[in-house]
Structures are given as structure tokens and as C-alpha cells.
C-alpha positions in Angstrom: 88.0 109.9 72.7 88.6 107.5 75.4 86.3 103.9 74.9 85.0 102.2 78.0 84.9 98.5 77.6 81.1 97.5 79.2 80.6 93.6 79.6 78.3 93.6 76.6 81.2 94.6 74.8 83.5 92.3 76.6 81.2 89.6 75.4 80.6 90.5 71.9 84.2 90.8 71.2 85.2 87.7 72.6 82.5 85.8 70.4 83.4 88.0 67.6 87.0 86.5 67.6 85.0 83.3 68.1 83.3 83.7 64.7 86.5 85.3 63.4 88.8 82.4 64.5 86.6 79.9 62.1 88.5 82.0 59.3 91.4 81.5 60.4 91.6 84.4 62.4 93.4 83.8 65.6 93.6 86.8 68.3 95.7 86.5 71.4 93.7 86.0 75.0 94.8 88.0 78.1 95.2 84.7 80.2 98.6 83.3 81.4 97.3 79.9 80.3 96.5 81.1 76.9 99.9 82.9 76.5 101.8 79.6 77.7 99.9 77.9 74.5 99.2 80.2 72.4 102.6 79.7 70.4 100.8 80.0 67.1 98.4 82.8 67.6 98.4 86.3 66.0 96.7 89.7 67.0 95.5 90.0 63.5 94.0 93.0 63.8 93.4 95.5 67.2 91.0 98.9 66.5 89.4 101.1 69.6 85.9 100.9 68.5 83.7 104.5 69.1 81.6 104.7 71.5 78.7 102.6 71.0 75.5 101.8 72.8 76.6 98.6 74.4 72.6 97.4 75.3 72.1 97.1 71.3 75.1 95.6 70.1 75.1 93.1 67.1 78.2 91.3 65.2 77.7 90.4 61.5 80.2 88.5 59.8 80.4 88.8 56.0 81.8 86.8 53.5 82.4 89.0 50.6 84.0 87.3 47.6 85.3 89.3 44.3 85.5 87.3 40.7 88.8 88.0 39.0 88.6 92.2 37.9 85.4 92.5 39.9 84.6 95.6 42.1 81.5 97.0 44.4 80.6 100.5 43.4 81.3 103.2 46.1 79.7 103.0 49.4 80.0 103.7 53.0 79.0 101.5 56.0 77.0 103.2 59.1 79.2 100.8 61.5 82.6 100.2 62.1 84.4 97.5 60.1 87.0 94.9 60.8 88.0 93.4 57.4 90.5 90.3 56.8 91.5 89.0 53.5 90.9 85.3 53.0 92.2 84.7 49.9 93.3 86.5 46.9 94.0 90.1 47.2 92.0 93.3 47.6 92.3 96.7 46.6 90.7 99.4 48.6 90.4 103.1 49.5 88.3 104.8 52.4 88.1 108.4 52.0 90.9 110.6 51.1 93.5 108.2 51.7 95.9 106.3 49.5 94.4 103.4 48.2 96.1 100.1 49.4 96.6 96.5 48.2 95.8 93.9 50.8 96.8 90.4 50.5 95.8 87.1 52.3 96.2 87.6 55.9 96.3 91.1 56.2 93.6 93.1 58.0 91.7 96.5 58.2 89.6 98.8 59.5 86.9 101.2 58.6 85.5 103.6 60.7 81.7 104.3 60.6 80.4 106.2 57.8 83.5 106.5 55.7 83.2 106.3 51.9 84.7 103.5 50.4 85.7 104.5 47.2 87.4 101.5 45.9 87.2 98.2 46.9 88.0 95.4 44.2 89.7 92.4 43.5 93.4 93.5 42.7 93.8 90.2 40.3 92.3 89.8 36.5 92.9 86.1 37.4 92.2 84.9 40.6 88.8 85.5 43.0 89.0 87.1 46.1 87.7 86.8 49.2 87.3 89.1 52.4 85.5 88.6 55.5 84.0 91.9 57.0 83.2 91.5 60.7 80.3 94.7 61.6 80.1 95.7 65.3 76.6 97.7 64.9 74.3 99.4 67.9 71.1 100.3 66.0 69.2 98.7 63.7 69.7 98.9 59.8 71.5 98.2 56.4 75.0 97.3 57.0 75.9 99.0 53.6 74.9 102.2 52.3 75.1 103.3 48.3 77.1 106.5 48.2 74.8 109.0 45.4 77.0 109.4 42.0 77.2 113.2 42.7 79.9 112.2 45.7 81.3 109.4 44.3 84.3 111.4 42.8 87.9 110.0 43.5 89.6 112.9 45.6 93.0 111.4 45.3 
């Protein structure tokens, strides 16, 4: 599926990597200007988002931070997310696939309604800490508890 890019769009992305670039986030900008000085800039992460209503948009950012060994119990999130590890690392696992390690500076995505199976701190040691960035067109709870009955690991 093929996403158009409408201003509101345009606009919540750029203040988006706005919020994101607080955390040390950096994306690169499509000017010459900003390629000329933008020697120490990154794409950190870049997802085609679905199609979304663009008059409804909202961006949450959320700082989610794991003690050492801690986890959240399975759930799924009704909009798409752009994650980046902070500190520490983070395990995780979105649906069927192989469950990943992700350390400081890495990125990822999940798309809308997936079920995260997994998502813990990867150390008995050291916290964690991950900021989830939401791009959300309707009104509602960001995060969704998945019922035991389908909270089986289909590894």
C-alpha cells in the first residue's frame, strides 16, 4: 500500500523528530543546508506509516523504563510505534517473529495492532530505558492488554 504524505503529516513528523531529537535522536533533513551541517546526524529509524486519517493525528512520546529482570505482560498497541532504546537493553518480540535484543541506540517498529509478546529488560543488572514515539488518528488507550487465552508464545 502506497502512503500519501498530507501536510498534517508533514507537520507531525517533523515535530515528532523535534520531540525525538531531545533523546538524542537525530534524523537527517531534506535541505542542502542541513546536509552541508549535518555531519553528525543519523536516520535512526525510517518506517512508511499506514494510512492514517491525517485531520486526527496525535504524537505521544513515552518514556518507558525497565528495573533490572523487569518485563510488561503481553500486549498490543492500536497505533503504530517507533521505539529507540535509551539506555540499557531491551528484549522484545511482536508476533511470530524471532525475538531480538536491542541495545542503546538501536531502533524499532511496530505496526498497529500487533501482539507484543515480550518486551523486557535483557539485563538482571542494569535498568532500561526505551522511548516509544505513537503516531495515533483516533482517540483511545495507547496500550491494549492482550486476554491470557492468546498470550501463548508461537515461537
Amino acid at each position: 500500500m502506497k502512503m500519501q504524505a498530507s501536510m498534517p503529516a508533514i507537520i507531525l513528523m517533523t515535530v515528532g523528530v523535534a520531540v525525538l531529537g531531545s533523546w538524542r535522536l537525530s534524523a537527517t533533513v531534506t535541505s542542502n543546508q542541513a546536509h552541508e551541517t549535518g555531519k553528525n546526524t543519523r536516520v535512526a529509524i525510517s518506517q512508511a506509516l499506514p494510512r492514517m486519517d491525517g485531520d486526527h493525528l496525535e504524537a505521544k512520546a513515552i518514556e518507558v523504563t525497565y528495573q533490572p529482570g523487569a518485563s510488561s505482560l503481553a500486549h498490543s498497541h492500536p497505533c503504530p510505534v517507533l521505539a529507540y532504546v535509551a539506555e540499557g537493553t531491551i528484549r522484545s518480540q511482536v508476533n511470530d517473529e524471532p525475538e531480538r535484543v536491542y541495545k542503546v541506540g538501536e531502533t524499532f517498529y511496530e505496526a498497529p495492532n500487533g501482539v507484543h509478546r515480550v518486551s523486557a529488560n535483557a539485563s538482571q543488572t542494569e535498568s532500561a530505558k526505551l522511548i516509544a514515539f505513537f503516531v495515533c488518528d483516533h482517540q483511545g488507550p495507547i496500550t491494549v492488554a492482550i486476554p491470557a487465552s492468546k498470550q501463548t508464545n508461537h515461537k
